[in-house]
C-alpha positions in Angstrom: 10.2 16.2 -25.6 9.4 13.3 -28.4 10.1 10.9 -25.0 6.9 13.1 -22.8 4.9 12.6 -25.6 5.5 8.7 -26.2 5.1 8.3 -22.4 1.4 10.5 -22.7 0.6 8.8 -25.5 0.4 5.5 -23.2 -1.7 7.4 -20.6 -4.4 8.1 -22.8 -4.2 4.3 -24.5 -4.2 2.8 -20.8 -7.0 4.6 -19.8 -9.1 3.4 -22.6 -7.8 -0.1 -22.1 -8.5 0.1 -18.5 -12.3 1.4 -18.9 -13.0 -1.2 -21.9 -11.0 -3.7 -20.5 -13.1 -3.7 -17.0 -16.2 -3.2 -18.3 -16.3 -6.1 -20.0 -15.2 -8.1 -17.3 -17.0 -6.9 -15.2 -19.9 -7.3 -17.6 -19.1 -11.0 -17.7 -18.9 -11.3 -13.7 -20.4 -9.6 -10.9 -19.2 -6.0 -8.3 -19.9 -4.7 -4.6 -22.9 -2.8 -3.2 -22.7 1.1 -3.2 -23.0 1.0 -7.3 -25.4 4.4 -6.8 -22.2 6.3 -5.7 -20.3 5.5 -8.8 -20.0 8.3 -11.9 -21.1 6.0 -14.1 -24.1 4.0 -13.7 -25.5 1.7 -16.3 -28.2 -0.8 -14.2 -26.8 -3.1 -12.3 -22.9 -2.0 -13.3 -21.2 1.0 -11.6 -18.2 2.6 -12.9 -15.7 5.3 -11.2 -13.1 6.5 -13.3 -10.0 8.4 -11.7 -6.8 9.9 -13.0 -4.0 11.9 -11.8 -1.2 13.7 -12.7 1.8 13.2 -9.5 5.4 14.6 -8.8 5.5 16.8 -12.2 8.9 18.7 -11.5 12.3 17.4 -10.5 13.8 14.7 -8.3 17.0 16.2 -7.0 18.2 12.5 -5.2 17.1 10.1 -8.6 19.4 7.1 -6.9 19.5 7.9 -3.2 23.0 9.0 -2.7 24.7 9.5 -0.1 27.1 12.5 -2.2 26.7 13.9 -5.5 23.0 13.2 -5.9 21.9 13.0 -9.6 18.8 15.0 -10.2 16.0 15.0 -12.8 12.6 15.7 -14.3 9.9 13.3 -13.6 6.0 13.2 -13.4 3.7 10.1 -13.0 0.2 9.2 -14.7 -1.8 7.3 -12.8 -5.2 5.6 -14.3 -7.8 4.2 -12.3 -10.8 2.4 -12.5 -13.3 1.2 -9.9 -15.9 -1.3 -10.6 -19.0 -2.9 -9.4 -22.0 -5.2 -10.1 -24.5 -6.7 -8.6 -26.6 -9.7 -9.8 -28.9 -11.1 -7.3 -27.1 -12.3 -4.1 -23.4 -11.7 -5.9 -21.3 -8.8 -5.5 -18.3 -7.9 -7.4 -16.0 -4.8 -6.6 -12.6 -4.7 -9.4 -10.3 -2.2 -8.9 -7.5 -1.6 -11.5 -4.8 1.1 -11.8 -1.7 1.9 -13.9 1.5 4.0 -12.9 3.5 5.3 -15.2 6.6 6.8 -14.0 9.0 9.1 -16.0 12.4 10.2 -15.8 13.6 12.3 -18.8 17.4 11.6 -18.7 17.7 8.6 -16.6 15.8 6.3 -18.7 16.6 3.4 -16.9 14.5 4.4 -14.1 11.3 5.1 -15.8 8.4 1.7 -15.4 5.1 1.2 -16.0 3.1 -0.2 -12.9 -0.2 -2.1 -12.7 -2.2 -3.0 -9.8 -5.0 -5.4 -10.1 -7.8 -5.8 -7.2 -10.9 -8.0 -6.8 -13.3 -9.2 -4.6 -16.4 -11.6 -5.2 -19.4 -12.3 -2.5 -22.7 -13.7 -2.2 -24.8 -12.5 0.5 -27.9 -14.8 1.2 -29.5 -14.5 5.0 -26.9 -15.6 7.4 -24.0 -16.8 5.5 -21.5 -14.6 2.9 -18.7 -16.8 0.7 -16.8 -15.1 -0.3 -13.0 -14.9 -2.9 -10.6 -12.3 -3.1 -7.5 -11.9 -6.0 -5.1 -9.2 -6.1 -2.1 -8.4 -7.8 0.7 -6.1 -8.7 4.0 -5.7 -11.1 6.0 -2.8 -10.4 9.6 -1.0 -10.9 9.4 1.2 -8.0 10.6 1.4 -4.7 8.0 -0.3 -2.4 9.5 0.3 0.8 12.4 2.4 2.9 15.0 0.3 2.7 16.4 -0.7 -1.0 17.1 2.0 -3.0 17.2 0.4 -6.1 14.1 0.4 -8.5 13.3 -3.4 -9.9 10.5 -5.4 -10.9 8.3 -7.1 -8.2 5.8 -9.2 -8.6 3.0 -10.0 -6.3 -0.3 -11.9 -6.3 -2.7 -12.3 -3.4 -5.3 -14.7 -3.1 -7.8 -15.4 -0.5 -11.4 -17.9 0.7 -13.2 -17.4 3.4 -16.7 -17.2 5.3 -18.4 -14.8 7.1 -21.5 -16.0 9.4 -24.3 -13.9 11.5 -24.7 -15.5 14.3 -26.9 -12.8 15.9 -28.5 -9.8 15.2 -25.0 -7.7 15.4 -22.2 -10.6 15.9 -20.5 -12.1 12.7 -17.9 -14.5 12.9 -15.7 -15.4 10.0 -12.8 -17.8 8.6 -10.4 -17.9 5.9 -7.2 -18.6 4.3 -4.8 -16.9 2.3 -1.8 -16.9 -0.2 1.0 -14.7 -1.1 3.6 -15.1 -3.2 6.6 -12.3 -4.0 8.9 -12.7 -6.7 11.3 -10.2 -7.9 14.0 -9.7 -11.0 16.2 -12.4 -11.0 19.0 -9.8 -12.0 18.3 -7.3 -9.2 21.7 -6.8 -7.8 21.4 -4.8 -4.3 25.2 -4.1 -2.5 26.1 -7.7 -3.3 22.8 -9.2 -2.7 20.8 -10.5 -5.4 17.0 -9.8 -4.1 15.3 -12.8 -5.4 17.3 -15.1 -3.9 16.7 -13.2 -0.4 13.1 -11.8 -0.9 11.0 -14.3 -3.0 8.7 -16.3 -0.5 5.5 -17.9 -0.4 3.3 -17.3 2.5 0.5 -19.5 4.1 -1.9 -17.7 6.6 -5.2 -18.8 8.2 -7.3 -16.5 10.4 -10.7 -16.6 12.4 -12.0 -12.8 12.9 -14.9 -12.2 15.7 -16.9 -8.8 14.8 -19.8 -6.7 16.8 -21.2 -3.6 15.8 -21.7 -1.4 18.4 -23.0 1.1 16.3 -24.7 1.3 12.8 -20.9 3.6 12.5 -18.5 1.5 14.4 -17.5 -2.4 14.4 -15.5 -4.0 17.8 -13.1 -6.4 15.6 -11.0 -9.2 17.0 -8.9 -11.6 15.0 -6.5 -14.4 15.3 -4.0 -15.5 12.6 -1.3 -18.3 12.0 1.0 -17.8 9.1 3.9 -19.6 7.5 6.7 -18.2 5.1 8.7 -20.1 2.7 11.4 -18.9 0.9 12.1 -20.6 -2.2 15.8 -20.0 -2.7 17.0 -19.9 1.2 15.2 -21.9 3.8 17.3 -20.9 6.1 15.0 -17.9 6.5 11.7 -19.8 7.1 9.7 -18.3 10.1 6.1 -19.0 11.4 3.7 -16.7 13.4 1.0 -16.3 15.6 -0.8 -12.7 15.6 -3.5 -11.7 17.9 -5.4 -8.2 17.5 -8.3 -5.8 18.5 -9.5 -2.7 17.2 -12.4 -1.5 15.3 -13.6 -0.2 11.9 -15.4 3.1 11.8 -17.7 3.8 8.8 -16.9 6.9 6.3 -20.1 8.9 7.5 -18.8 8.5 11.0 -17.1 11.7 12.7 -13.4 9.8 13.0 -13.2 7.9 9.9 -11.2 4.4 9.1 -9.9 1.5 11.2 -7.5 0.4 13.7 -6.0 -2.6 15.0 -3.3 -3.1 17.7 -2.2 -6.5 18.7 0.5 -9.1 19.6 2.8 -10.6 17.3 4.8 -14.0 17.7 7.7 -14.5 15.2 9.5 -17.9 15.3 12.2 -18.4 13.0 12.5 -21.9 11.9 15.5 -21.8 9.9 18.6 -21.4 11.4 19.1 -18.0 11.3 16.3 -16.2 11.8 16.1 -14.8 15.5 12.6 -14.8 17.4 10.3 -11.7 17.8 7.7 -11.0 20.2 6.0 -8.1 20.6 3.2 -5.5 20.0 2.2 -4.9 15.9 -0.4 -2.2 14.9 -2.0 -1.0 11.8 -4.0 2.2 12.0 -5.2 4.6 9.0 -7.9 7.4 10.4 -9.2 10.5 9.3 -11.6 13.2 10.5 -12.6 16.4 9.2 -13.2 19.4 11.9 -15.9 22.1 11.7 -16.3 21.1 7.8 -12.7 23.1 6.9 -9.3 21.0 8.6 -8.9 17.3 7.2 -6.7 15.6 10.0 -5.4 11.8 8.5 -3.0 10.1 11.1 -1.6 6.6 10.1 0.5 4.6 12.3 1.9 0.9 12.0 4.4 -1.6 13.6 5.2 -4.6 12.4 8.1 -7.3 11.4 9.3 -7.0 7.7 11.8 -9.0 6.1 15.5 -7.3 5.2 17.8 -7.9 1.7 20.4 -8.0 3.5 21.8 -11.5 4.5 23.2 -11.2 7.7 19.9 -8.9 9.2 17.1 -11.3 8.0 14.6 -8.9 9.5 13.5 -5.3 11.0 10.6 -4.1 12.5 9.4 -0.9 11.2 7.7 1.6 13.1 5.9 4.3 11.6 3.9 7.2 11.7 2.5 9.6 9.3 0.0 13.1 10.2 -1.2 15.2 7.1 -3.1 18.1 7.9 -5.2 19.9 5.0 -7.2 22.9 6.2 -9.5 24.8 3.5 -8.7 28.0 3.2 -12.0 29.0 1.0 -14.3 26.7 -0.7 -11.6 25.9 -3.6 -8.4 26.9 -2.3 -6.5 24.6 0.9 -3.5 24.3 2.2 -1.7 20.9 3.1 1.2 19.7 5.3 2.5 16.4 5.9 5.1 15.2 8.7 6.3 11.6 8.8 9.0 9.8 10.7 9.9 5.8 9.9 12.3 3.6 12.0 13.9 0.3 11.5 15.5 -1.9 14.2 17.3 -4.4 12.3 17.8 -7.7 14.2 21.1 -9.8 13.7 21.4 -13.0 12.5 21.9 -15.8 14.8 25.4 -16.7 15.9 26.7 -13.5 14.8 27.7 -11.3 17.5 30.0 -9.1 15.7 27.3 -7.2 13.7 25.8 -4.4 15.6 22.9 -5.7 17.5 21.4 -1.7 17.8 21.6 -1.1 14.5 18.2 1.3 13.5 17.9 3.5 10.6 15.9 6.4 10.5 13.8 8.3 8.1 12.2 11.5 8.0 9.5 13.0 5.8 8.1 16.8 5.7 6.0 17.8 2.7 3.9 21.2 2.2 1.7 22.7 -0.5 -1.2 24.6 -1.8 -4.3 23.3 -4.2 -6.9 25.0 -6.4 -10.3 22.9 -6.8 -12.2 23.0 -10.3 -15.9 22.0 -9.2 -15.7 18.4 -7.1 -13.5 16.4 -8.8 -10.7 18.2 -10.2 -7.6 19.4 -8.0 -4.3 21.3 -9.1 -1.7 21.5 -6.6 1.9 22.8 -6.1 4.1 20.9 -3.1 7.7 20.3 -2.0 8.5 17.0 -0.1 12.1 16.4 2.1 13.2 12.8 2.4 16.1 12.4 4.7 17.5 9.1 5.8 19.9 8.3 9.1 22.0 5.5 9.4 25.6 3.9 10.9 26.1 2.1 8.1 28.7 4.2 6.0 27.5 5.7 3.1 23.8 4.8 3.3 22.7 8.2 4.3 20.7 10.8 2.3 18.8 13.5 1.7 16.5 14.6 -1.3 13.7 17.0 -2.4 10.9 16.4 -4.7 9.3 19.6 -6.2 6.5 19.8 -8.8 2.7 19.9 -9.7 -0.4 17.5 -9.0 -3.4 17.6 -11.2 -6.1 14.7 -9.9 -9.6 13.9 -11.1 -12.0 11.8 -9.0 -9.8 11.2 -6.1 
């Protein structure tokens, strides 16, 4: 127990670091608009505080493995803050959490996580410059396909313009970085992950938008990007994306954004194989006759592999959770998900299997209690289940345990 406390402890300092820590940046800078929805309101400065409480109970697959799974007691804390100010024509928005994840017996797999988000604009008549800087250091798994938890590093940085050109037409341009870097001793079935996953990439984009509605904005945007590994070239690609879709305001009656479009994936080192084909990114959520919250999120799109002989898969995804409210504090929720990733070969190498796809599966259910607005206790289980035909990579695990969340 002398390890829960330690690791609560650093929950409570975090927090405080976290709230004095951004208010006095934020103090020294400047956030976004909507400063009279925060909690905290102090003139021109708007502070939202979050916390919650995740996955308190036990993890009965720790590792992933495919036969005698090693199981164990875990919770995670999660701090956040969200920030805002506004001074005269500048907005500034920082958003900053901290994860920290324990295991009591596997000690090895417990992190602490930080994500860091920003964005600065000035709006004057017609014209809005404006910077964004993001990023994130963290231990745990980040996607579907590498079970083993390392450090990542990630920083995003972006510039661009957005112009009216009429009374509802904006156009906009800008340019981006991204860089990945992960634990140079991160050793994955032979494959050590920063020599196969650390990259740089370049992207430049002109977006054309039109609101239809004061709810609902027509988007279309066109994007170039380049990626560079650093430690093998030979993976190199560059890309063309086209898409369409639109963004639908929070007060609207189908909530969120969407984007479906056309991806072109040219590898330029000699192994990469080429892609064409459809992408989409969609995250949406509606609430019916005030009781049933319906969230759908789908997405398709090219993501690079650790493995050295697959240098890419596209993953398609979708995700429904359903939450319907029971009484005015207590709901019901259940999630179904389903992920699959069709690895491509490398060039040259005919032997592998060329069909290769691995499957994943999610269900989750629960039940939640609310305290007032903010506060919400809730019991769930979730199943995890992966397919594949590569021997031994298949799995199955449950997560059990409590949630406790405030402001989220």
């Amino acid at each position: 127990m002398a390890g829960i406390q330690r690791w609560c402890a650093a929950a409570v300092c975090t927090i405080g670091v976290l709230l004095t820590g951004a208010s006095a940046a934020v103090s020294a800078q400047t956030p976004d608009d909507s400063i009279e929805r925060a909690r905290l309101q102090m003139g021109p400065l708007g502070l939202t505080p979050s916390i919650a409480l995740t996955n308190l109970g036990v993890d009965t697959n720790v590792f992933n493995q495919f036969e005698n799974p090693k199981s164990d007691f875990t919770f995670t804390v999660a701090p956040q803050l969200d920030a805002r100010l506004r001074a005269g024509q500048w907005r500034l928005r920082v958003v900053s959490r901290a994860d920290m994840v324990y295991f009591q017996q596997y000690s090895s797999e417990r992190s602490i996580d930080g994500v860091f988000d920003s964005r600065l604009e000035r709006r004057v008549a017609r014209i809005t410059p404006w910077f964004t800087g993001a990023a994130g250091s963290g231990r745990q798994r980040f996607g579907y396909e590498i079970d083993l938890r390392f450090r990542r590093d990630v920083r995003d940085v972006a510039a661009g313009v957005d112009v009216r050109v009429a009374g509802r037409t904006r156009v906009g341009v800008s340019a981006r970085r991204i860089t990945y870097s992960h634990d140079p001793d991160a050793e994955f079935e032979g494959s050590n992950l920063r020599e196969v996953l650390d990259r740089r990439t370049d992207a430049f984009s002109l977006q054309f938008q039109y609101a239809l509605t004061p709810l609902t904005t027509f988007i279309v945007s066109g994007e170039r990007a380049y990626d560079r590994f650093e430690f093998t070239p030979g993976r190199n690609a560059d890309s063309t994306r086209v898409e369409a879709g639109f963004d639908l305001s929070p007060s609207a009656l189908i909530a969120g954004r969407g984007r479906v479009g056309y991806r072109r994936f040219t590898g330029t080192g000699a192994a990469v194989p080429d892609y064409s084909g459809v992408v989409a990114a969609v995250a949406a959520s509606s609430t019916i006759r005030s009781r049933t919250r319906i969230e759908v999120a789908v997405d398709r799109d090219v993501n690079y592999s650790w493995e050295a002989l697959y240098p890419y898969y596209v993953r398609t995804g979708a995700t429904l959770t359903v939450t319907p409210q029971l009484t005015r504090r207590w709901d019901v929720r259940g999630r179904l998900g389903t992920q699959h990733l069709a690895y491509r070969a490398a060039i040259d190498l005919p032997v592998l299997r060329q069909d290769r796809v691995d499957h994943f599966g999610l269900m989750g259910a629960g039940v939640g209690y609310r305290f007032g607005r903010d506060v919400r206790v809730g019991v769930g289980i979730d199943r995890e289940r992966r397919e594949t035909p590569v021997l031994r990579h298949a799995y199955e695990g449950y997560r059990t345990g409590v949630s406790v969340t405030y402001g989220r």
